[in-house]
N, C-alpha and C positions, 0 to 999 in steps of 0.2 A: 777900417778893417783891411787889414792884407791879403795881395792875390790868393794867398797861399790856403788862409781861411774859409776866403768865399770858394775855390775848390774843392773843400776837403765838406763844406755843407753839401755842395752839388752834388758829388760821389756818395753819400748818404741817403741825399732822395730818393737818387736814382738807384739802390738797393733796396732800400721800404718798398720802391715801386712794385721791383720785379717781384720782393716776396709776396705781394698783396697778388699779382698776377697767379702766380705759382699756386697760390690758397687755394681760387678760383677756380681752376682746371680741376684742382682733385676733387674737387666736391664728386661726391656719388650720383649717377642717375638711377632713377627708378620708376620700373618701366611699367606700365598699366598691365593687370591682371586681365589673363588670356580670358574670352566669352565661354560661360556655361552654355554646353549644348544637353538640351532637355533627351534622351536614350529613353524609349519604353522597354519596359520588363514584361517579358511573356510569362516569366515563371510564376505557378503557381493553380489550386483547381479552378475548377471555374460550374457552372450550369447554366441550363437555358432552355429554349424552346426553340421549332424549327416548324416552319410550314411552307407548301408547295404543291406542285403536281405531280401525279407520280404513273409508270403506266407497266402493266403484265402482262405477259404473253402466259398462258394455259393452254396446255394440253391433256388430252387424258385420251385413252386407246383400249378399249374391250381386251379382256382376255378369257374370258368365260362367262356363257347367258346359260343358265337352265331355268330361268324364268319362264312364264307363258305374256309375260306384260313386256318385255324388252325386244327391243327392235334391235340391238347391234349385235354383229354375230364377232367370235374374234379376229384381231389385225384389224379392225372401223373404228372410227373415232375421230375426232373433231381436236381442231387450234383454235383459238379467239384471242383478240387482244383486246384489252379493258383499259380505259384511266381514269383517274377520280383523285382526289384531295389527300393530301399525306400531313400530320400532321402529329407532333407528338416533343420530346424533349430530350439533353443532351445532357451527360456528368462527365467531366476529364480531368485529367491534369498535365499540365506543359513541362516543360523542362529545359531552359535556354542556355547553351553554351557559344558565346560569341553572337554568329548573325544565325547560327542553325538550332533549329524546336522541335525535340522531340514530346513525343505523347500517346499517351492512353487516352480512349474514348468509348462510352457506353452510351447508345441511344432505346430509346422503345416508341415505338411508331401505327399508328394507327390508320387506315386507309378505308378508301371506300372505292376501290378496284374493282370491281365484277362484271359480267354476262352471261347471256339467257343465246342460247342456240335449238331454232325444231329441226329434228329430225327432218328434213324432206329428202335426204341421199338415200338413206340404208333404210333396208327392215320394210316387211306389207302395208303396217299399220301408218309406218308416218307421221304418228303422231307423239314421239317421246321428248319430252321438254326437258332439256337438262339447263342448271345454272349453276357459276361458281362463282365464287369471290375470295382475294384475300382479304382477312382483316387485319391482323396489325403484324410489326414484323419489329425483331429485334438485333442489333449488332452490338459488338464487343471488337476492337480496332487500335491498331497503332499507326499515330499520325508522325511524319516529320519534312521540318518544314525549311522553307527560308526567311528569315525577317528581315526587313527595310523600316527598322522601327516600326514605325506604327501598323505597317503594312505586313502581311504574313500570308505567304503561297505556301501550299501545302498540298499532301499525297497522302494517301492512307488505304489499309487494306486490312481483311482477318476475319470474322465470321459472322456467318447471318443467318437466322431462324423465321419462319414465317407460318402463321397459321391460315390455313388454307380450308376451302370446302365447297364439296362436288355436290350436284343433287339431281334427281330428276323424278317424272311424274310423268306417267300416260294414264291420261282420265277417260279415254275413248272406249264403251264398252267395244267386246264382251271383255277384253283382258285390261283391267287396270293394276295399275300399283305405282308404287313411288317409294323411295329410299334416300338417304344423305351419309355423307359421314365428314368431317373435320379431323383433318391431322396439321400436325405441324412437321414443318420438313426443314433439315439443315442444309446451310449452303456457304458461299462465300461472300462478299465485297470488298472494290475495290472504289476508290472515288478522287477526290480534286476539288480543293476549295481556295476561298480567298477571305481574309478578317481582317478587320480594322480597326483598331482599338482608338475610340471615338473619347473615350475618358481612362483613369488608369485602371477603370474597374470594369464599364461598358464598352462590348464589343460586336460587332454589329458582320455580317461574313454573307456569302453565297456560297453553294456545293452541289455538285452532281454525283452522284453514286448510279454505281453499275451493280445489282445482286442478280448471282442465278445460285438454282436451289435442287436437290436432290429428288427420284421418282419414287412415289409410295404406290403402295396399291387399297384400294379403296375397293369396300363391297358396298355395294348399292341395292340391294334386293329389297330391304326394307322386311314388310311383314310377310313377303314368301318367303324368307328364310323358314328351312335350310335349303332354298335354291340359289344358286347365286348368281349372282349380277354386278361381275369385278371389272375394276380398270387399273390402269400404269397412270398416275395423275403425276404432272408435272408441272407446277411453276418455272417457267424457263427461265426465264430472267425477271427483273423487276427495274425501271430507270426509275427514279426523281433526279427531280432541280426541287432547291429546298433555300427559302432566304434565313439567316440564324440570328438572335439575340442572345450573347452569354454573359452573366456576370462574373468576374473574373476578383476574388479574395485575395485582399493584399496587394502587392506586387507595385511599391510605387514607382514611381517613374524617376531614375537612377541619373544623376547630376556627371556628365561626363566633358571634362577641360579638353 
């Protein structure tokens, strides 16, 4: 074979070569899909139950005795603070845009607040027993919050009802008598919680709420009516801390790249 030949194979090689190289390069990469990051959904209603301690400040202040059984003349009267067990249940619904939750909230709540004060300041007799208690209290509320996924801080405020009730009793002849009444009085709240959504449906939270409440006046005379025996009753405020359990419909947990 001549020179000529065997170089005209070599220059042929060495072009298959390059084009087989050149293939290679172009090949495509293809790059692993980004991780799914699991995002909770706040959206949607939800209910539950709430229980805790809760504590009230009552006042109530004479404004007129034509009684012969009553010992407070007007401008007397008595403050007590009470606590006792709060306990009752929650309806809402959420509303999530981005990392912020707004919401509505409806509670009703039942309590075992009260106190019993004797007369030993005012009046000859001495002897008048008065006691009050609230028993259950309702609000109606807009919540809005911050979320960290599963985590959600939150504020809320808007209004609050409570049913309240004065009483007393002097059993010490010659003057007895005894009278009650129950009102309920409206008011406001304002509060601060914290949730955690433990599954996409169960959620598990802590809350403090602050309620104070407007002054009624209550006759107390009881069977000497028409004499009367009125006061200015006031629930002043009302605290709970309250631990929560809500189930929350729907709302699955939303697949975010």
């Amino acid at each position: 074979m001549s020179r000529l030949a065997l170089l005209g194979i070599a220059v042929s090689l060495m072009g298959a070569s390059s084009a087989s190289a050149a293939d290679l390069a172009a090949r495509p990469y293809t790059k692993a899909p980004p991780p799914v990051v699991a995002v909770y959904d706040w959206t949607g209603f939800y209910i539950g139950g709430h229980l805790g301690g809760s504590w009230t400040n009552e006042r109530w202040i004479n404004t007129a005795d034509t009684t012969a059984f009553g010992d407070l003349a007007p401008g007397q009267g008595f403050a007590q603070r009470g606590s006792g067990v709060i306990g009752g249940g929650q309806l809402g619904y959420n509303w999530q845009v981005r990392n912020f939750v707004l919401g509505l909230e409806g509670t009703v709540s039942g309590m075992s607040n009260r106190g019993s004060v004797l007369n030993t300041v005012f009046g000859a007799g001495l002897d008048d027993v008065f006691s009050w208690r609230t028993n259950w209290m309702a609000t109606v509320v807009g919540r809005a919050g911050v979320a960290f996924n599963n985590n959600l801080f939150y504020v809320k405020g808007g209004y609050a009802g409570v049913n309240n009730k004065l009483s007393v009793s002097d059993t010490v002849p010659p003057n007895v008598g005894s009278g009650s009444q129950a009102t309920w009085h409206n008011g406001w709240t304002v509060g601060a919680g914290w949730e955690y959504g433990i599954t996409r449906n169960w959620i598990v939270g802590l809350e403090y709420d602050y309620s104070a409440f407007e002054t009624k006046s209550y006759q107390l005379a009881g069977a000497a009516a028409p004499a009367v025996y009125t006061f200015d009753v006031k629930p002043k405020d009302i605290q709970s801390v309250v631990a929560r359990v809500s189930y929350k419909f729907g709302g699955p947990v939303v697949a975010k790249y």
